[in-house]
C-alpha positions as CSV (number, residue, x, y, z in Angstrom):
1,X,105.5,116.5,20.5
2,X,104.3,116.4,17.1
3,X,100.0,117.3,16.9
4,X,98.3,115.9,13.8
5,X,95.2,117.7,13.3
6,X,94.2,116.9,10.5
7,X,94.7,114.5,6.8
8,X,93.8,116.3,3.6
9,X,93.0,113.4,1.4
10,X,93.2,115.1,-2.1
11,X,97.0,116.0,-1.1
12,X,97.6,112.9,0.4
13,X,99.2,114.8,3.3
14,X,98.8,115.0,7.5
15,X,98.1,118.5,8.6
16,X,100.3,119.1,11.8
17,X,101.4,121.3,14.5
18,X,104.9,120.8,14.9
19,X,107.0,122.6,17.3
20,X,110.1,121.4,16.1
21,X,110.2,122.9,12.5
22,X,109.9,127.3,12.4
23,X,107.0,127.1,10.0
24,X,105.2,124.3,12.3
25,X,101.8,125.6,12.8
26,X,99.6,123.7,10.0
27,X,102.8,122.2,8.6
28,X,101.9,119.1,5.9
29,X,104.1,115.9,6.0
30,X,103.5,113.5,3.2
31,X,101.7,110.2,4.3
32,X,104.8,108.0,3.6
33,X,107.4,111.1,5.3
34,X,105.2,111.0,8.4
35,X,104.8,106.9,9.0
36,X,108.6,106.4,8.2
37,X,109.7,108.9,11.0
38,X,107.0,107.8,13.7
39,X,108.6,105.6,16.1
40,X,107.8,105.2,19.9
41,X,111.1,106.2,22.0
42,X,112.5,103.4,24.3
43,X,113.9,105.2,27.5
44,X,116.3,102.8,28.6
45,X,118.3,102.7,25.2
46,X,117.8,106.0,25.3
47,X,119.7,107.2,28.0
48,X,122.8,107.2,26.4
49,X,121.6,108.0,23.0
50,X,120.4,105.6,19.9
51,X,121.4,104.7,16.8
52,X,119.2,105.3,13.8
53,X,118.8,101.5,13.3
54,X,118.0,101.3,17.0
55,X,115.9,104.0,16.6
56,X,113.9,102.7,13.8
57,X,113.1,99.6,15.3
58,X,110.5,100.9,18.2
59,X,107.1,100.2,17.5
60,X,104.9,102.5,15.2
61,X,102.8,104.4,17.7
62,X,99.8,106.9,18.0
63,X,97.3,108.8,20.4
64,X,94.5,109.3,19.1
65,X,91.7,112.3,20.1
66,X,88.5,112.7,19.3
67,X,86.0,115.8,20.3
């Protein structure tokens, strides 16, 4: 699960915690990287795999959490 922490607006970059890269803790994605690669997962296609089109159809999705 990708963790944004953070968007530093002078950059024009999301400040993350990302598990899935080796240098993930404060790792920056570009605004436009980021929103292209955010897609909510669909379990039933899933099961056997998806397509990159398939993929790329699910819905653009966030949690967000304040403190």
């Amino acid at each position: 699960m990708l963790v944004i922490r953070g968007y530093d607006e002078t950059t024009g970059e999301f400040i993350t915690n990302d598990p899935g890269t080796r240098k993930g803790e404060g790792y920056r994605y570009k605004y436009q990287i980021l929103l292209a690669a955010v897609h909510d997962w669909d379990h039933e296609l899933g099961q056997d795999g998806m397509t990159d089109e398939e993929m790329e159809q699910g819905r653009k999705a966030l949690v967000i959490v304040n403190k």
